[in-house]
C-alpha positions as CSV (number, residue, x, y, z in Angstrom):
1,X,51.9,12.7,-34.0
2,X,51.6,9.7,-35.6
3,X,49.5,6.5,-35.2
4,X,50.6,4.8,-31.9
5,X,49.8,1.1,-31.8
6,X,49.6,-0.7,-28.7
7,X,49.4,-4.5,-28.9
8,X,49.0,-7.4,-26.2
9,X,48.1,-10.6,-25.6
10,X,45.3,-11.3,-23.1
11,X,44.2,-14.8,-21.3
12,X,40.9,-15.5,-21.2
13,X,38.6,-18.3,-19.4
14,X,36.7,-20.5,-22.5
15,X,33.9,-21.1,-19.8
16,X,33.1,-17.9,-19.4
17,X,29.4,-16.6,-19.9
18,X,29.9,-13.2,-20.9
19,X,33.4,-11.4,-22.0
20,X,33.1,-7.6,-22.0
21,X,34.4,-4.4,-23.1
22,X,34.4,-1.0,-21.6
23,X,36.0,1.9,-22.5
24,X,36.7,4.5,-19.6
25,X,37.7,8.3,-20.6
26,X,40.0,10.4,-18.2
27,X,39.6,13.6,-20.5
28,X,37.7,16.6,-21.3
29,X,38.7,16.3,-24.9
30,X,37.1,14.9,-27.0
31,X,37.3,11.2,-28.0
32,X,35.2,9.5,-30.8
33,X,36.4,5.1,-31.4
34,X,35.7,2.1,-33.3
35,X,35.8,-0.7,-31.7
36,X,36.1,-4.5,-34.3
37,X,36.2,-7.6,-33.2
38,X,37.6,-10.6,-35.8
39,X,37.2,-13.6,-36.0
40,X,40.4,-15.9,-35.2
41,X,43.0,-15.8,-38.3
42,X,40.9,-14.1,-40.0
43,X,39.7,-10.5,-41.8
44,X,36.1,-11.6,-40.7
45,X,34.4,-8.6,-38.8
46,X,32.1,-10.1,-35.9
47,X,31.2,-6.9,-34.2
48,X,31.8,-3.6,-35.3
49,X,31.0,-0.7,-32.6
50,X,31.4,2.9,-32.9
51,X,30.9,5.9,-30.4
52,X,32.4,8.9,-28.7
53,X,32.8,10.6,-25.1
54,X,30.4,13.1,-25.1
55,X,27.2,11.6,-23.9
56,X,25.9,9.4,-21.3
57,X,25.5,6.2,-23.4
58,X,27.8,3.7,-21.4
59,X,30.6,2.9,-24.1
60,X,30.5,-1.0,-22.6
61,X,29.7,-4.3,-24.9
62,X,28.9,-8.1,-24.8
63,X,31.4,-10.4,-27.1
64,X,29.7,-12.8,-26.2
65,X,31.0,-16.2,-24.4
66,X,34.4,-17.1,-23.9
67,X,34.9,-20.5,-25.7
68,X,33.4,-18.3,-28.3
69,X,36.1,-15.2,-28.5
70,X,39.4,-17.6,-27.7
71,X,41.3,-16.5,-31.4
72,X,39.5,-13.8,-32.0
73,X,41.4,-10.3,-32.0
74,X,40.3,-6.8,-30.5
75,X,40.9,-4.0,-32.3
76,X,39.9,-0.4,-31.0
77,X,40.9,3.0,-33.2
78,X,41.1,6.1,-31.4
79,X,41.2,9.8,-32.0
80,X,41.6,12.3,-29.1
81,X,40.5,15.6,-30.9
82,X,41.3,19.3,-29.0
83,X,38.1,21.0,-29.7
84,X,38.5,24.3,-28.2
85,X,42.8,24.6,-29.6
86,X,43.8,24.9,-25.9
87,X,45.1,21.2,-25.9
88,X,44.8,19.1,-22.9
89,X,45.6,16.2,-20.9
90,X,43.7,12.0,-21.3
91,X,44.2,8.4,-20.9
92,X,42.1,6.2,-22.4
93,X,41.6,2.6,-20.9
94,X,39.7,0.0,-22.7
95,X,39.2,-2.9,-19.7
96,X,38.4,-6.7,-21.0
97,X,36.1,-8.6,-18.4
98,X,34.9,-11.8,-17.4
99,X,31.1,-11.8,-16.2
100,X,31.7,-8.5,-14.9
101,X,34.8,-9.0,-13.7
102,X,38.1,-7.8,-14.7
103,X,39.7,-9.9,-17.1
104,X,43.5,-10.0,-14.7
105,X,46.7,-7.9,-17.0
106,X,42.6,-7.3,-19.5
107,X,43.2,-3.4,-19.8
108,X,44.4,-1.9,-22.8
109,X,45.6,1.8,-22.3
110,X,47.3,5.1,-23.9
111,X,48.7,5.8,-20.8
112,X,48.4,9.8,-19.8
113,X,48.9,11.9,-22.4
114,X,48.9,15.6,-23.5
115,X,47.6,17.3,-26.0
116,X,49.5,20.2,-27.4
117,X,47.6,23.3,-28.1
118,X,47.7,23.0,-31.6
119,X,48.4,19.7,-32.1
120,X,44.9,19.1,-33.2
121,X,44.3,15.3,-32.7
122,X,46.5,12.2,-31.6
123,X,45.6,8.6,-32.9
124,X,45.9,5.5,-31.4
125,X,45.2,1.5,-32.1
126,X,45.1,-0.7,-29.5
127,X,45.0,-4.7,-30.4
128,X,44.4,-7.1,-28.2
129,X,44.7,-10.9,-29.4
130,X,42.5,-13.3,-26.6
131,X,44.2,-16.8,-26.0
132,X,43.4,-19.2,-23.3
């Protein structure tokens, strides 16, 4: 399969404290990500996060504020792996929020997907670009 890209624009409040990200895995598969942050119209990495599915560490971070993250673009690589070659089914859902809040039409998703025994892996990117 090849990369699917999944791209959005997504309001957020400038006078917000804290803007989020959290990544939520409906899968037994396996699921490692990168998540960047860049800086607005720019190449300029901010943050740079990378983890997986198979532990208990939450897979949630701080931005920071809003008036801080209005421009700046949200990109998140994924690969969904088949470890075992029987395939299987997942959604990933990264959700955007607003002092703990959801951020309203914030989620980026694959939507629900199979994996094809031997298919291997499927990629995805989802970008998000935060306006006000």
């Amino acid at each position: 399969m090849p990369v699917a890209v999944i791209k959005k624009k997504i309001i957020i409040n400038p006078n917000t404290e804290n803007i989020s990200i959290e990544l939520e895995f409906k899968t037994l598969l396996l699921c490692v990500y990168r998540i960047q942050i860049k800086e607005a119209n720019s190449n300029k990495i901010v943050h740079d996060w990378s983890g997986d599915n198979t532990n208990d560490q939450d897979d949630k971070y701080s931005l920071g504020t809003g008036k801080k993250n209005v421009g700046r673009t949200v990109w998140i690589f994924l690969s969904i792996i088949d470890q075992t070659g029987k395939g299987g089914d997942y959604e990933i859902t990264a959700i955007l929020k607003q002092n703990g809040e959801p951020v309203p039409d914030g989620k980026l998703t694959t939507g629900k997907k199979e994996l094809k025994p031997g298919e291997n892996k499927h990629d995805y990117i989802l970008v998000a670009k935060l306006i006000e």
